[in-house]
N, C-alpha and C positions, 0 to 999 in steps of 0.2 A: 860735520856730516851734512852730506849737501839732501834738501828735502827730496823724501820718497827711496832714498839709496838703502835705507832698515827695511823698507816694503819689497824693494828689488829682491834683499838678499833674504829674503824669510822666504818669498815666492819661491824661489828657484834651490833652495838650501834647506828648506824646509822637511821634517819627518811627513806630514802630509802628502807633500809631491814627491816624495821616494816611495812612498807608501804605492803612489798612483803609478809609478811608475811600473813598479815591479809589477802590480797586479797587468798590466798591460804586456808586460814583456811570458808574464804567467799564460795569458791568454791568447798569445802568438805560438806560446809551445801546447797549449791545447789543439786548437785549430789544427798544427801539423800531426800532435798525433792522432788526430780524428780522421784526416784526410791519409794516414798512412793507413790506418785501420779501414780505409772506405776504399783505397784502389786491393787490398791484400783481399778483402770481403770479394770484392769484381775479379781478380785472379785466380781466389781458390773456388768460387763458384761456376757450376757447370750448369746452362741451361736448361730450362724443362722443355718438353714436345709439348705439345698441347693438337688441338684439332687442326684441321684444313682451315683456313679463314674464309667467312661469308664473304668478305669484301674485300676489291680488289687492293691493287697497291696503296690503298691510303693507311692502312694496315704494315704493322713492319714484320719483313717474315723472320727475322733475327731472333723474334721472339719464342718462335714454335721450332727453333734448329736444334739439334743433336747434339752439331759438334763443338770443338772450343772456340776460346777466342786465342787462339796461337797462330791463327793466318793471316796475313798481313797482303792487300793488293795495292800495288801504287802505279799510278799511270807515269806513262815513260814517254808517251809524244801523242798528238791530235793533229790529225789533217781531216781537211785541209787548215791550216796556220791560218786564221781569219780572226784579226781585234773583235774584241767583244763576245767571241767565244770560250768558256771557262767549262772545267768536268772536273769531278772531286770527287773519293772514292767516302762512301760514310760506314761510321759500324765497322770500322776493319779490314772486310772484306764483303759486306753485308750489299751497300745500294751507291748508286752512282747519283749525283746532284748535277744537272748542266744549266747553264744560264746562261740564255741566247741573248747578244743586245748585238748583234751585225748586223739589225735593217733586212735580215734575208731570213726564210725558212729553215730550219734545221729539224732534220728527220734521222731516228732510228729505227732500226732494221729490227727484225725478232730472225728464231733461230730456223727460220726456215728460207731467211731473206725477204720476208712479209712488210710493208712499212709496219713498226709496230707505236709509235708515237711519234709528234711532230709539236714544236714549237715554234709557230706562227711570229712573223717580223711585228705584229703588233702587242706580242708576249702572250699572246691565246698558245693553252697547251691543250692539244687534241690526243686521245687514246682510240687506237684500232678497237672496235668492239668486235669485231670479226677476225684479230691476229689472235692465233694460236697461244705468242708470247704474252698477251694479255691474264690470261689465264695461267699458264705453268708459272706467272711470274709471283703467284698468290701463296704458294711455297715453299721454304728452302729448300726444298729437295724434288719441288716440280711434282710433288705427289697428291697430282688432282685427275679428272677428269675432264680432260678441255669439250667445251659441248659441238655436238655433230655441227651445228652451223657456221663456229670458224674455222677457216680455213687458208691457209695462206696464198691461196690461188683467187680468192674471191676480192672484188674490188674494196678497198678501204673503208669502214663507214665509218669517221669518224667523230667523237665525243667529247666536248669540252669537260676539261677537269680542273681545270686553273686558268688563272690569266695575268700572272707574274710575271712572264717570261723564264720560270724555270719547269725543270721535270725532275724528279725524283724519281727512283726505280729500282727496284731488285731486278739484276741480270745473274744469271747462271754460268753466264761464263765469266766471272771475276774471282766465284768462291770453289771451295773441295765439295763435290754432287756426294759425298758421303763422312759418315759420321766416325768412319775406320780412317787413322790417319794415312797417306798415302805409302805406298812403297818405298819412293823414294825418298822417304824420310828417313834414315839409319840412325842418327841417332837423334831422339826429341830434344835435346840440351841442345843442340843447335840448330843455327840458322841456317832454312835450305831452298833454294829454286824449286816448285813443284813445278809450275807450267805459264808459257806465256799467254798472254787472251789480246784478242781481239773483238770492237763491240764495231761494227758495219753502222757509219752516218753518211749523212749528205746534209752539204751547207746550200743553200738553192739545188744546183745542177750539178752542181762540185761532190763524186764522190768523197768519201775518206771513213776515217776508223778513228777511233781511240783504243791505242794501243795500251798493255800495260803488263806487268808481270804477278803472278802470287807464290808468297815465299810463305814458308816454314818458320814463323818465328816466336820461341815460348818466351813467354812473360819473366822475367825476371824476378826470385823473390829478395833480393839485394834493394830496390828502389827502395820498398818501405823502410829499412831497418834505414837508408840512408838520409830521409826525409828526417826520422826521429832521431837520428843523429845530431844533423844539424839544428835540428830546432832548439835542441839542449844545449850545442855548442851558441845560437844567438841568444840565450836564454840569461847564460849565464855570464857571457861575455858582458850582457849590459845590467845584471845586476853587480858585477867586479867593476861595471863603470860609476852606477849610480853611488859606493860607497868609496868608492875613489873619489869625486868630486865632493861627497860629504864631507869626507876624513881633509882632502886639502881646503873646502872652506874654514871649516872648523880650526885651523892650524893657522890660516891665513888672519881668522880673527881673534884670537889665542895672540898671533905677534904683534897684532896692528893695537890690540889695547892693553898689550905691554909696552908699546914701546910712546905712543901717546895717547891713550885713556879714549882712542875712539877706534870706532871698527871703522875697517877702510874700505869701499868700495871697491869686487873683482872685475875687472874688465873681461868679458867673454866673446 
């Protein structure tokens, strides 16, 4: 027996490290059923209303909405086509993320055509305190009172809020303005086009939009049973491995000191 070759095979053959083993493989199929239990928990919950928020969009209005999460928005093209500009829909259908790095200004519109925010070429993000959309953006359902001094005719005055280069925002025209599901919805089990949207930008001087569409889509309750499925099928796959390699070391050294009085060394 060559030195350290009994150490090898104790290490790796070992009740110990079968022991660890399993506990490890135990706590891969926890994990998933936690994480099935935690999106089933996010499916079958339906949000609370809460008040109007004191504070503008640094505030998520997702939080005080009605309706579900069965809406799904996803952007479908951005003009003008300029590197280094990116828009991402968050929450669902909830707030839009853009993140300017083109060297140039990028500005959004509010819903009266107002500039309602602008992200500055040296990533300074400024907010219209005077757009309309500053205000109806505070929540989901635009159920505020916008105060008599904005106006969308009045000149921009605007307010630093960041200086990332990105903007965050709830826009209303990405989500359903109501907590009754649309008409066009026949039946809730499926997936369905409610309406296209359009959000009005300019890259410097360069009009364009970010287009996109929001669909009818219910959550699935198949995912979770399919998550703790698997996890039982990796669970147990690898403790039929761990006692598979037992059962053939154990045979392997059963022959080797029957046949001359020493355990043999398995090559792995």
């Amino acid at each position: 027996m060559r030195p350290g070759s009994r150490a090898r095979g104790l290490r790796y053959g070992s009740p110990s490290m079968s022991r660890r083993l399993i506990l490890v493989l135990l706590s891969a199929l926890l994990l998933a059923l936690t994480g099935a239990a935690s999106a089933t928990a996010v499916t079958s919950s339906t949000p609370a209303t809460s008040t109007v928020p004191t504070s503008t969009e640094a505030n998520n209005p997702i939080n005080d909405q009605g309706s579900s999460y069965d809406y799904r928005s996803n952007i479908t093209a951005i003009t003008p086509h300029v590197p280094g500009l990116s828009v991402e829909v968050l929450e669902f259908a909830d707030r839009l993320l853009l993140r300017n790095h083109t060297g140039k200004t990028v500005t959004i519109y509010g819903y009266e055509g107002e500039p309602y925010a602008r992200v500055l070429a040296n990533g300074t993000t400024e907010q219209n305190v005077l757009a309309p959309a500053t205000y109806l953006n505070t929540n989901f359902y635009a159920d505020v009172t916008v105060p008599s001094f904005a106006s969308s005719s009045a000149a921009p005055k605007w307010k630093v809020i960041d200086r990332t280069g990105e903007l965050e925002w709830h826009d209303h025209r990405i989500h359903w303005m109501s907590p009754v599901p649309p008409a066009s919805v026949k039946n809730k089990k499926t997936r369905a086009l409610i309406f296209d949207w359009k959000v009005p930008i300019a890259v410097g001087t360069s009009k364009g939009a970010i287009d996109g569409q929001l669909f009818w889509t219910p959550e699935s309750s198949s995912a979770p049973l399919a998550v703790i499925i698997l996890g039982v099928v990796i669970v147990l796959a690898g403790i039929a491995f761990v006692l598979f390699v037992r059962r053939r070391r154990a045979h392997t050294g059963v022959a080797a000191a029957g046949a001359g009085g020493q355990a043999r060394e398995e090559a792995w």
